[in-house]
LOLUM-991862 format. One record per atom (N, C-alpha, C, O, CB): residue number from 1; atom name; z, y, x. Coordinates in steps of 0.2 Angstrom, whole numbers. Glycine has a CB too. Layout:
BEGIN
num:atome:up:north:east
NUM:CA:Z:Y:X
...
END
This chain:
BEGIN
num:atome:up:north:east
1:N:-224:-78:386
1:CA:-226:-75:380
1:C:-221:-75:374
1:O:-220:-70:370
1:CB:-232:-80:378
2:N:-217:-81:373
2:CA:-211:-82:368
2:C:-209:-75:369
2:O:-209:-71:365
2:CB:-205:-88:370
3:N:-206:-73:377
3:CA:-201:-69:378
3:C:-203:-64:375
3:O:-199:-61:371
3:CB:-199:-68:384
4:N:-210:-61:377
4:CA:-213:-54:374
4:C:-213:-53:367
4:O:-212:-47:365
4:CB:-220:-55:375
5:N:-214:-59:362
5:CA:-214:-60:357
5:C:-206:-57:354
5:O:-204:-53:349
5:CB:-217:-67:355
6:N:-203:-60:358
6:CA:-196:-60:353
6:C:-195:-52:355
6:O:-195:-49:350
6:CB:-188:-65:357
7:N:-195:-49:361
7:CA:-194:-41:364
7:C:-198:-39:358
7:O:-194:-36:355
7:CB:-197:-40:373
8:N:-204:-38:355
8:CA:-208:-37:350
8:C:-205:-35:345
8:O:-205:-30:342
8:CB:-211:-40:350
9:N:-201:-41:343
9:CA:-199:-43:335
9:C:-190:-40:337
9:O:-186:-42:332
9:CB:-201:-55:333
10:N:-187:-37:341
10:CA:-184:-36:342
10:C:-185:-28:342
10:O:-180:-24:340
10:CB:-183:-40:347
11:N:-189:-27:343
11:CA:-190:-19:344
11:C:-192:-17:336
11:O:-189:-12:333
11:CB:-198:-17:350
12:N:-196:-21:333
12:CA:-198:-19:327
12:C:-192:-18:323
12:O:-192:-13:319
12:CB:-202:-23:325
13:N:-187:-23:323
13:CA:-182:-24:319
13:C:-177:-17:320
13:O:-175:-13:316
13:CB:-178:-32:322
14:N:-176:-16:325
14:CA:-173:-9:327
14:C:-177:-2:324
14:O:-173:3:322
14:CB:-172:-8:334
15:N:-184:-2:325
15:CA:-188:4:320
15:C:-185:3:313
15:O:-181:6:310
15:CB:-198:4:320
16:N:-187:-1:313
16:CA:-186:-3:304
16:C:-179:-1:302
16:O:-179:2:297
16:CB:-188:-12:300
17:N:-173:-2:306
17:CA:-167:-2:305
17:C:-167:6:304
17:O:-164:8:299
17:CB:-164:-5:312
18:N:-170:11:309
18:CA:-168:17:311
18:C:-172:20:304
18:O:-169:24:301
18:CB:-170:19:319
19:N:-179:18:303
19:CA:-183:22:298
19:C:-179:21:292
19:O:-176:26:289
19:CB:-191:18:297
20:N:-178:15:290
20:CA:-174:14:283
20:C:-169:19:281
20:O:-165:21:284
20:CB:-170:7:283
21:N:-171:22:274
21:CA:-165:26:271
21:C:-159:25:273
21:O:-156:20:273
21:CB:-165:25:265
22:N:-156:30:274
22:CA:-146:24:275
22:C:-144:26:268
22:O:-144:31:265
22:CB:-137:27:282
23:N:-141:21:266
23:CA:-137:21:258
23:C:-130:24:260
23:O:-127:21:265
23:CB:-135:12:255
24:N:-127:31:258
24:CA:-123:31:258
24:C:-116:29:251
24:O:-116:27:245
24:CB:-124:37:261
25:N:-111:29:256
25:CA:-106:25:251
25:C:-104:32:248
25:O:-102:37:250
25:CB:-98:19:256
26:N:-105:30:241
26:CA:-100:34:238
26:C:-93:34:237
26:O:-90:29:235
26:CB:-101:35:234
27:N:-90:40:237
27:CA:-82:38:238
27:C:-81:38:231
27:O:-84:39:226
27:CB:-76:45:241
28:N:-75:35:234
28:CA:-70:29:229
28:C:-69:32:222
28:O:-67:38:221
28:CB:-62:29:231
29:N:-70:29:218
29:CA:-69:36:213
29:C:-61:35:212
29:O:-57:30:213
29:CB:-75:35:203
30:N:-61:42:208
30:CA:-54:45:206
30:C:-51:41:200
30:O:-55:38:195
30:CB:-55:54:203
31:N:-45:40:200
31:CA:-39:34:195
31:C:-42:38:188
31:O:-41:44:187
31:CB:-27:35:195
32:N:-48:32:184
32:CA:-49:34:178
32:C:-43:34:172
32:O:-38:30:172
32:CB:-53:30:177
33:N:-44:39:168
33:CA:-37:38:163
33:C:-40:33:159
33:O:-46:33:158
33:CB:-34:44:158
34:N:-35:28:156
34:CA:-38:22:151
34:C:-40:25:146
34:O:-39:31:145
34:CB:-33:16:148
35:N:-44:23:143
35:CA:-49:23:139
35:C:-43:24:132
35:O:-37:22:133
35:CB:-56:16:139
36:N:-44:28:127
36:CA:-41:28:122
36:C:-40:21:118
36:O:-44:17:120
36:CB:-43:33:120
37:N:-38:19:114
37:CA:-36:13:109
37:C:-39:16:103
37:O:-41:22:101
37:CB:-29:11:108
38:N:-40:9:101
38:CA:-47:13:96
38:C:-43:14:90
38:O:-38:12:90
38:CB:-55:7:93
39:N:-44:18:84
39:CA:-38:19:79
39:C:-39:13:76
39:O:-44:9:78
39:CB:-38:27:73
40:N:-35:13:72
40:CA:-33:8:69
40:C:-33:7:60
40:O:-30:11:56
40:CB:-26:6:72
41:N:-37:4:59
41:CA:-41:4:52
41:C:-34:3:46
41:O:-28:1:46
41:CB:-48:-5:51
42:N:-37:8:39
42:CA:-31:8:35
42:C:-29:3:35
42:O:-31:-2:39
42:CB:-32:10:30
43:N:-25:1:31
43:CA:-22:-5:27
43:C:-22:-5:20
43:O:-20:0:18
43:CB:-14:-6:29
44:N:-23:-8:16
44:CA:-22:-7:9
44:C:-16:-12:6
44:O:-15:-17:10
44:CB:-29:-7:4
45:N:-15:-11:2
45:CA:-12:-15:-3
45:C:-13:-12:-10
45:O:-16:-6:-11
45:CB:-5:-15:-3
46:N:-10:-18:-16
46:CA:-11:-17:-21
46:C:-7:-20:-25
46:O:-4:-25:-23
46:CB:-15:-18:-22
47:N:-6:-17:-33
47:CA:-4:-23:-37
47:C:-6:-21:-45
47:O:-5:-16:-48
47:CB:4:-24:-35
48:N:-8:-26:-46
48:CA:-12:-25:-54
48:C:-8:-32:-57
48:O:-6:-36:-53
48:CB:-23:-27:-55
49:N:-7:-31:-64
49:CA:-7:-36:-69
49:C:-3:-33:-77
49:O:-3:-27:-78
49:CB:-2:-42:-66
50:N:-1:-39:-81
50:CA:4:-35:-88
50:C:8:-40:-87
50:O:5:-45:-85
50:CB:2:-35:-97
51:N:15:-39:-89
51:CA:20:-44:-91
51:C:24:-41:-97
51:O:24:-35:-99
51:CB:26:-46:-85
52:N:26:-46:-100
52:CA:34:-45:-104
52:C:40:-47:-98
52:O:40:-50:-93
52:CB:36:-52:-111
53:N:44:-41:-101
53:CA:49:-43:-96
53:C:53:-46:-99
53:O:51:-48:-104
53:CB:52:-38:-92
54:N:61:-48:-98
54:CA:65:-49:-102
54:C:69:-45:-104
54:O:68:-40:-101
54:CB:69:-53:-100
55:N:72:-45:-110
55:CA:76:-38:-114
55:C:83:-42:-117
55:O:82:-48:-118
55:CB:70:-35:-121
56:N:88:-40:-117
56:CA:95:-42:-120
56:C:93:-42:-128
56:O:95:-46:-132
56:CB:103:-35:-117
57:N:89:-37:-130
57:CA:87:-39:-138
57:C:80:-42:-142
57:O:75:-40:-143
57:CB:87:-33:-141
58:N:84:-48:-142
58:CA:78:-55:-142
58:C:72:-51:-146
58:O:67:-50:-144
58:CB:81:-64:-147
59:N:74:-47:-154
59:CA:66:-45:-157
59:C:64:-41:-155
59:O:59:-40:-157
59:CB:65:-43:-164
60:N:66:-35:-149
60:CA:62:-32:-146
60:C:57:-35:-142
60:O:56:-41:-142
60:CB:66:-29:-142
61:N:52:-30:-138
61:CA:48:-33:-133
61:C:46:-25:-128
61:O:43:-20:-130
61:CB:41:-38:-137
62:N:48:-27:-120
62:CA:45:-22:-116
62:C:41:-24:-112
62:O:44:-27:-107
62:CB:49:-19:-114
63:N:35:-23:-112
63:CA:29:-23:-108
63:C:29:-18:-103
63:O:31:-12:-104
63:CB:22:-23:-112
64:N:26:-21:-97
64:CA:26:-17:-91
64:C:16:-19:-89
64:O:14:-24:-86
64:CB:33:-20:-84
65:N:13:-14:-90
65:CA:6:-15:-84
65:C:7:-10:-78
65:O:10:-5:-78
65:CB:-2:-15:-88
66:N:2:-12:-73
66:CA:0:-8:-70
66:C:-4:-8:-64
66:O:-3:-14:-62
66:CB:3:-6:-68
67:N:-8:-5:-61
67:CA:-15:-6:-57
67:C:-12:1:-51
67:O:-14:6:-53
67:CB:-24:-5:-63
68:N:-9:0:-46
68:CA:-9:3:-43
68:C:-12:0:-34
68:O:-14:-6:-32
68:CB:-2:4:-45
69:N:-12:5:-32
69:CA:-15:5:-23
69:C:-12:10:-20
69:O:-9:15:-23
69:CB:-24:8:-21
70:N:-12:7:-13
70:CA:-9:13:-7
70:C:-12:10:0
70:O:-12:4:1
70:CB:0:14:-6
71:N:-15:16:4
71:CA:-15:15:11
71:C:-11:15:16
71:O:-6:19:14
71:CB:-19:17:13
72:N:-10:13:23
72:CA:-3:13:25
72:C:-8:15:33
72:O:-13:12:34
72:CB:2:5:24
73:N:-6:20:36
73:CA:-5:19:43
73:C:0:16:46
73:O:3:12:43
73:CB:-5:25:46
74:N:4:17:55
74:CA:7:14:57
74:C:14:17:51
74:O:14:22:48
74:CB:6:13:65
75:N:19:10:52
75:CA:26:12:47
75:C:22:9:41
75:O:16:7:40
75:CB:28:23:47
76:N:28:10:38
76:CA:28:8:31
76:C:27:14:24
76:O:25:13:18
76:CB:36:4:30
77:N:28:18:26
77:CA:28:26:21
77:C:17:25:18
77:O:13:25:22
77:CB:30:37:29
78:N:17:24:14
78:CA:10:24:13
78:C:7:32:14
78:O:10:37:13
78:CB:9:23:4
79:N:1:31:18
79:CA:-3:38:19
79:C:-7:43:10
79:O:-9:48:10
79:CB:-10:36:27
80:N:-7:37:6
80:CA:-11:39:-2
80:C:-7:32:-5
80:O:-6:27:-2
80:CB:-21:38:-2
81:N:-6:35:-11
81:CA:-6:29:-18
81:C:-11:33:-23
81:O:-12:39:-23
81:CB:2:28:-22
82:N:-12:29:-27
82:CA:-14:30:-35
82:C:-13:24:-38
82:O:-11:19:-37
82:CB:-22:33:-36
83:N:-16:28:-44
83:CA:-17:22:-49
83:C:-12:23:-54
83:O:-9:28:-54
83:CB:-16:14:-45
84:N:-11:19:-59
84:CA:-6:20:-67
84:C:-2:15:-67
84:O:-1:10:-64
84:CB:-9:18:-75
85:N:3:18:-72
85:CA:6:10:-76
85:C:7:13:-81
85:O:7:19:-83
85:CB:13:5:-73
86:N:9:9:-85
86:CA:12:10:-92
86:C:17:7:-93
86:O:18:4:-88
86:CB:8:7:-98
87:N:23:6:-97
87:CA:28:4:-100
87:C:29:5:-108
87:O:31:10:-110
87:CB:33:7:-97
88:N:29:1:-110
88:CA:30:0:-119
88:C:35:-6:-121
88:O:35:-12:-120
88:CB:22:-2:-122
89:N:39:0:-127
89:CA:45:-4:-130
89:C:43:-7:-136
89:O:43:-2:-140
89:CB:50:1:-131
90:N:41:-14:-140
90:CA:42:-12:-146
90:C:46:-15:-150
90:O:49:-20:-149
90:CB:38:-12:-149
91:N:48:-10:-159
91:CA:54:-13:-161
91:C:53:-15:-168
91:O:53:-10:-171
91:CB:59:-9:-161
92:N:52:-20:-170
92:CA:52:-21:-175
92:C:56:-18:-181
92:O:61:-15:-180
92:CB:52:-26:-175
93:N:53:-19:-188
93:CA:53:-16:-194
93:C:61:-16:-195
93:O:63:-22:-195
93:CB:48:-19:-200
94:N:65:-13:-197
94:CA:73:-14:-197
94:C:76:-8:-204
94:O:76:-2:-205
94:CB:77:-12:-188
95:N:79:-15:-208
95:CA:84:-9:-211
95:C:77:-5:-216
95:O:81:-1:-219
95:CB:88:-2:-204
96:N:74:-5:-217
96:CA:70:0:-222
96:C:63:5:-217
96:O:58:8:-220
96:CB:77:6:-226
97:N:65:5:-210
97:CA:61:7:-205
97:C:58:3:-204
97:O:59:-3:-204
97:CB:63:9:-200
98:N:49:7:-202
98:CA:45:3:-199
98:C:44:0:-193
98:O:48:3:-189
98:CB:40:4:-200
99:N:40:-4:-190
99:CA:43:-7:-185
99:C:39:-2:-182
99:O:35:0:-186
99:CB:42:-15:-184
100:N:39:0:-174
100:CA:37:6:-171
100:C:34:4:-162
100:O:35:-2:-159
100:CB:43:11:-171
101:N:31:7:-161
101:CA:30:6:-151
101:C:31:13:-148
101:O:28:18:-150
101:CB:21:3:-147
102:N:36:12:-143
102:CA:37:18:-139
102:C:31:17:-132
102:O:30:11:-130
102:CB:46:18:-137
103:N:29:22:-131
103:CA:25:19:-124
103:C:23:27:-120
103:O:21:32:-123
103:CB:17:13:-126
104:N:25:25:-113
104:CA:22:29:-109
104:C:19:28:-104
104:O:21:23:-101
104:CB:24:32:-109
105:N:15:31:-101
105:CA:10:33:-96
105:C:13:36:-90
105:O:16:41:-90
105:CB:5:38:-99
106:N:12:33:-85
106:CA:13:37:-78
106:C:8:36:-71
106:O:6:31:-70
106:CB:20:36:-75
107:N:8:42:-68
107:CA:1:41:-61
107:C:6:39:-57
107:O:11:42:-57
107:CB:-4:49:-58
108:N:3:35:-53
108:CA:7:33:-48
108:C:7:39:-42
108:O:2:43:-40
108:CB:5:26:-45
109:N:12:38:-40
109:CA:13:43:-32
109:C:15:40:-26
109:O:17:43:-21
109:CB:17:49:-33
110:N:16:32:-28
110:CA:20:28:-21
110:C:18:23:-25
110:O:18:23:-31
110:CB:30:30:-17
111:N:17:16:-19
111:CA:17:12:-18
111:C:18:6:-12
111:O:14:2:-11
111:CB:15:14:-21
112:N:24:7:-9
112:CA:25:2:-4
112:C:25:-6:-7
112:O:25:-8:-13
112:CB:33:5:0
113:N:25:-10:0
113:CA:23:-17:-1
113:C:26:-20:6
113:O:26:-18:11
113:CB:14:-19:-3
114:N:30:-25:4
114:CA:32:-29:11
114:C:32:-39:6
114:O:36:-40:1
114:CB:43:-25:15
115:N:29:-44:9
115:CA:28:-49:9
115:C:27:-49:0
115:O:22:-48:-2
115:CB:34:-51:12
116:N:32:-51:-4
116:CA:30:-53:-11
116:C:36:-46:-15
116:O:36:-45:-21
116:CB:34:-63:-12
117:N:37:-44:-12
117:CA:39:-36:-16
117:C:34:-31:-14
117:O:30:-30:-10
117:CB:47:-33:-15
118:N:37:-27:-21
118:CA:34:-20:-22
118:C:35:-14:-24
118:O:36:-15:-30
118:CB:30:-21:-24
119:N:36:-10:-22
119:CA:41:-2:-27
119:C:35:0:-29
119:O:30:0:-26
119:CB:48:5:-21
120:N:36:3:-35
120:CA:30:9:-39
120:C:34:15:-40
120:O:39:14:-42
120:CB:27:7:-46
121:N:32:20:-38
121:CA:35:26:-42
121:C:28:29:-45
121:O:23:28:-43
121:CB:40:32:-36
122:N:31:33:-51
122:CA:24:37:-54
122:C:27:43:-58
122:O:33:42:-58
122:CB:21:32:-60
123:N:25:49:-60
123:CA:26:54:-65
123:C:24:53:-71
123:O:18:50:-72
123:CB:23:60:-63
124:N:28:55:-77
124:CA:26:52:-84
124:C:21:59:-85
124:O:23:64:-84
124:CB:33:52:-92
125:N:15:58:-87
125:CA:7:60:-88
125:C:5:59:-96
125:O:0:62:-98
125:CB:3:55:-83
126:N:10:53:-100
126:CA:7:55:-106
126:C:14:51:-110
126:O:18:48:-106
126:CB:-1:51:-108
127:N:15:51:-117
127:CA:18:48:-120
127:C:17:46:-127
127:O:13:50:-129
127:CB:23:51:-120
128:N:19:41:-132
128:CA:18:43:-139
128:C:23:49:-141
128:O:28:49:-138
128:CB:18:37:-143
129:N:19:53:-148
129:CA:23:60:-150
129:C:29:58:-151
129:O:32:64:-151
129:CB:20:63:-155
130:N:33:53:-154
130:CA:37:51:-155
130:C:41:50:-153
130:O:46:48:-156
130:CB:36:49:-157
131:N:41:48:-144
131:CA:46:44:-140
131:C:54:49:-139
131:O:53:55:-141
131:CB:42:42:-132
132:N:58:48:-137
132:CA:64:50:-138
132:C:64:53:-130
132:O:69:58:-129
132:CB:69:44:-140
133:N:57:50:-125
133:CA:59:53:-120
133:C:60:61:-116
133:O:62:65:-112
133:CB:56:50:-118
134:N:56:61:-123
134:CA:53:69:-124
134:C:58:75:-124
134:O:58:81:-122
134:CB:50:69:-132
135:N:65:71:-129
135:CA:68:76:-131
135:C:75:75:-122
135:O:77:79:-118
135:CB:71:75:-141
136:N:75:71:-123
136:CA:80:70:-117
136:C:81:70:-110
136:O:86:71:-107
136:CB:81:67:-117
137:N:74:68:-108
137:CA:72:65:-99
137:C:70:74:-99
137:O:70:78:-104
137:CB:64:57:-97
138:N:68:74:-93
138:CA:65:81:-88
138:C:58:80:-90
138:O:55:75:-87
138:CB:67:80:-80
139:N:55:84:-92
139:CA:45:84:-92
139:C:42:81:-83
139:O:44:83:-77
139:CB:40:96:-93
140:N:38:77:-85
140:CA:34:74:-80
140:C:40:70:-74
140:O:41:70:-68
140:CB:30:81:-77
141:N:43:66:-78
141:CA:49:63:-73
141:C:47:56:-70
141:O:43:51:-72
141:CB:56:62:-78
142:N:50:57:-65
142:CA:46:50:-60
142:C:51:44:-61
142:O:57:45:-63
142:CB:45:53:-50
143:N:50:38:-61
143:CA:51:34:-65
143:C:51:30:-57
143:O:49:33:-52
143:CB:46:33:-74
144:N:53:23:-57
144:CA:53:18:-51
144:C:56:11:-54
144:O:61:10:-57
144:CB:58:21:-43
145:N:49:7:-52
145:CA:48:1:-54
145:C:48:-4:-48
145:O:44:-3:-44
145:CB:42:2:-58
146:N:51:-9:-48
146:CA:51:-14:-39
146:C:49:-22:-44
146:O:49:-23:-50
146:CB:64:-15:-32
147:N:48:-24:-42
147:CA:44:-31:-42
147:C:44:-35:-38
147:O:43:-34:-32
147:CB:37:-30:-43
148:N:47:-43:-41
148:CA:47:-49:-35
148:C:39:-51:-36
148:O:36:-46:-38
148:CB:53:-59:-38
149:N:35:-54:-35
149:CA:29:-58:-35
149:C:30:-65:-30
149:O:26:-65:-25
149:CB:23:-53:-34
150:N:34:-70:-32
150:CA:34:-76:-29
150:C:27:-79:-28
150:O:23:-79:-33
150:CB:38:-80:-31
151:N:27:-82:-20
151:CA:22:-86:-22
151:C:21:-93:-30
151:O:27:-95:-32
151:CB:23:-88:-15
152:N:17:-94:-33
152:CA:15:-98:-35
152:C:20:-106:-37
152:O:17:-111:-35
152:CB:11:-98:-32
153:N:26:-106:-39
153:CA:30:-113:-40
153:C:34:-111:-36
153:O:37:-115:-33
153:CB:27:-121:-39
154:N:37:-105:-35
154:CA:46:-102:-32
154:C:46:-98:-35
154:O:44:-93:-33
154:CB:48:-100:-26
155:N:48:-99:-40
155:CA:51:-96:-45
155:C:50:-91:-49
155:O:53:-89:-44
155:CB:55:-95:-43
156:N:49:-87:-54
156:CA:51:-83:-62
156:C:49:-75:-56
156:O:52:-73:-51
156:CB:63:-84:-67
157:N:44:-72:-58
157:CA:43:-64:-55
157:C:46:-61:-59
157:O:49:-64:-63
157:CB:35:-61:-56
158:N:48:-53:-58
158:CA:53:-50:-60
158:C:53:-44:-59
158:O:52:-42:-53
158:CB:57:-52:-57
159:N:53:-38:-64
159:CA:55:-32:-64
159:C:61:-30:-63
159:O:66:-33:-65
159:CB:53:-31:-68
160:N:62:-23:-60
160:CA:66:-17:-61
160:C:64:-13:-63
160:O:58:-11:-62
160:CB:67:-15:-58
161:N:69:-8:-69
161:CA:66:-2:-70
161:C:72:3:-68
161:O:78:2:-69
161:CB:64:0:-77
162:N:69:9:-66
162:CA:74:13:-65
162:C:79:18:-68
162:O:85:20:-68
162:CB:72:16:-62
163:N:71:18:-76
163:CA:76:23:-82
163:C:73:31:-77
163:O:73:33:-71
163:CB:89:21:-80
164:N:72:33:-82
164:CA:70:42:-81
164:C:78:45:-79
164:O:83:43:-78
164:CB:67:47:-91
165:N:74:52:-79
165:CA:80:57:-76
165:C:82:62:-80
165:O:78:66:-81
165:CB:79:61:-69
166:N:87:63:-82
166:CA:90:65:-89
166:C:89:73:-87
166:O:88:76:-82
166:CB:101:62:-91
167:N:88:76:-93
167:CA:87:84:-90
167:C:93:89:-86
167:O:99:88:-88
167:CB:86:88:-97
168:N:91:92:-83
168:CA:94:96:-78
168:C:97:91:-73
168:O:102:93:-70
168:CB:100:100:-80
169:N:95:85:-71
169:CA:96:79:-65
169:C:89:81:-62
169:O:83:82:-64
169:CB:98:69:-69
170:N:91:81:-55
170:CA:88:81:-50
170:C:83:73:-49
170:O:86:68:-49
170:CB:93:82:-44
171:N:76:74:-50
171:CA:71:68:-51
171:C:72:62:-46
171:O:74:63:-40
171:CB:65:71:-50
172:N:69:56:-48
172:CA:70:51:-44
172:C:65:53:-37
172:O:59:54:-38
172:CB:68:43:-48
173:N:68:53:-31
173:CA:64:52:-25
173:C:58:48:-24
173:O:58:42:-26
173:CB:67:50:-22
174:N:54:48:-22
174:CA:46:45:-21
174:C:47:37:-16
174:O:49:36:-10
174:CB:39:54:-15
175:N:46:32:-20
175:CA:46:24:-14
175:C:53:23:-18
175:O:57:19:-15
175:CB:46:24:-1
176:N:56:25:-22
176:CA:63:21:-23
176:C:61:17:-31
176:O:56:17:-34
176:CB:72:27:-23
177:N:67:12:-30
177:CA:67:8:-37
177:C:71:3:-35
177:O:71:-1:-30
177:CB:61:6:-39
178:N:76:1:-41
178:CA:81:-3:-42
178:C:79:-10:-41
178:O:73:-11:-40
178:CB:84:-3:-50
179:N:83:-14:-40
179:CA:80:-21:-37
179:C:78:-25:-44
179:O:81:-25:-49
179:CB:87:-26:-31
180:N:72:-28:-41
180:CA:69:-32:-48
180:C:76:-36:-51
180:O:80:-39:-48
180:CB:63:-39:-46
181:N:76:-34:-57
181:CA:83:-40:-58
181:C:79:-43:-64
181:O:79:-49:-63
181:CB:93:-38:-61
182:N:76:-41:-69
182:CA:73:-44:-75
182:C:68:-49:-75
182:O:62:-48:-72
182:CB:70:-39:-78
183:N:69:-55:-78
183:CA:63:-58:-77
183:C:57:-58:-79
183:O:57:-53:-83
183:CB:63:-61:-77
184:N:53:-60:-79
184:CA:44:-61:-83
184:C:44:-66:-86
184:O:46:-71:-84
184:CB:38:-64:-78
185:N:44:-65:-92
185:CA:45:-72:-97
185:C:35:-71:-100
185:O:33:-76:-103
185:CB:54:-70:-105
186:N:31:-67:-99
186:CA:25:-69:-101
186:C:21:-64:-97
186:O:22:-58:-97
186:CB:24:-71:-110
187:N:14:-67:-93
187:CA:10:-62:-90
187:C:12:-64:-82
187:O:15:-69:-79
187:CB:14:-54:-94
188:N:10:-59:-80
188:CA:12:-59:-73
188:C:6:-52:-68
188:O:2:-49:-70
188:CB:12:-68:-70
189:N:9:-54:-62
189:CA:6:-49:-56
189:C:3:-52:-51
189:O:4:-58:-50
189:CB:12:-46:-52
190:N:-1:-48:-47
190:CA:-4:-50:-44
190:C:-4:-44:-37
190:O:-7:-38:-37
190:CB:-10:-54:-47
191:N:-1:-46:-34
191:CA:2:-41:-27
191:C:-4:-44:-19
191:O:-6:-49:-18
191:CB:14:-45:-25
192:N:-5:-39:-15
192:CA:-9:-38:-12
192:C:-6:-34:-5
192:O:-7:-28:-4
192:CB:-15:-35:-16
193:N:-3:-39:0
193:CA:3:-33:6
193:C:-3:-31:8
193:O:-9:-32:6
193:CB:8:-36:13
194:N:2:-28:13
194:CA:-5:-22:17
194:C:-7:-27:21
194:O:-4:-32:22
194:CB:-2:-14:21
195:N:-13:-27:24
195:CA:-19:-31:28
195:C:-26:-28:27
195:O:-30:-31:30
195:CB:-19:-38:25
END
């Protein structure tokens, strides 16, 4: 009876084998190409504040603000800047003249950033009626400003300026500027690398 049973359960097992769907294998699939990399989110930087800089003529006073931005893809070249600054001279009352402020306005058009420096370039966009730059520099001349911004207790932050581009001189190129040599004696910056 065992034996019958097993011959039984032996036979069944083979219908059911033969009835059952067969799963076929699917072939191998084909060498997928990697998946692309995902792009990679801007970067910004920044830099905002006012200072006095230092000046060789102690009753003078030349203020620097400015509030600039830029995004960066890969490289250092910014893909956008904006934003202003200003620069203003003033000179006290002398000799029978009244004391005066020279000042002008520029849109930024670069701003690169690496660790605790920073280059600004901008186009002059406004002036007072009076400035001298008027009669001498080139209309809408781009100007380049670089900046230390030490961390916090190393040492005195620090402007450069480039000085405009006298008329019929080919304009200052876009990301340049003289190396900060001036110091901050009141005020300061607040610099933001790219991240």
């Amino acid at each position: 009876m065992l034996k019958n049973s097993l011959r039984a359960a032996a036979v069944l097992a083979l219908v059911a084998a033969i009835a059952a769907p067969v799963a076929v294998a699917a072939p191998a699939p084909a060498e997928l190409a990697p998946a692309p990399a995902p792009a990679r989110a801007s970067l910004h930087s920044s830099l905002k504040g006012e200072a006095r800089m230092e000046y060789p003529v102690p009753d003078e006073e030349v203020r620097f603000s400015v509030d600039a931005h830029s995004t960066h893809g890969p490289g250092s070249t910014p893909t956008r800047s904006w934003g202003t600054f200003r620069l203003s001279h003033s000179y006290p009352a002398k000799d029978g003249a009244p004391a005066k402020v020279h000042w002008g306005e520029f849109k930024v058009d670069c701003l690169t950033t690496g660790g605790p420096t920073a280059t600004v370039t901008g186009t002059l966009v406004r002036a007072d009626p009076d400035h001298p730059w008027l009669d001498v520099l080139e209309p809408n001349f781009r100007m380049g400003v670089s900046f230390l911004v030490p961390p916090k207790g190393q040492g005195p932050a620090r402007i450069g300026l480039s000085g405009g581009t006298w008329k019929d001189e080919p304009l200052l190129t876009k990301c340049m500027a003289p190396a900060a040599d001036a110091r901050v004696v009141d005020g300061g910056f607040t610099l933001r690398d790219r991240r």
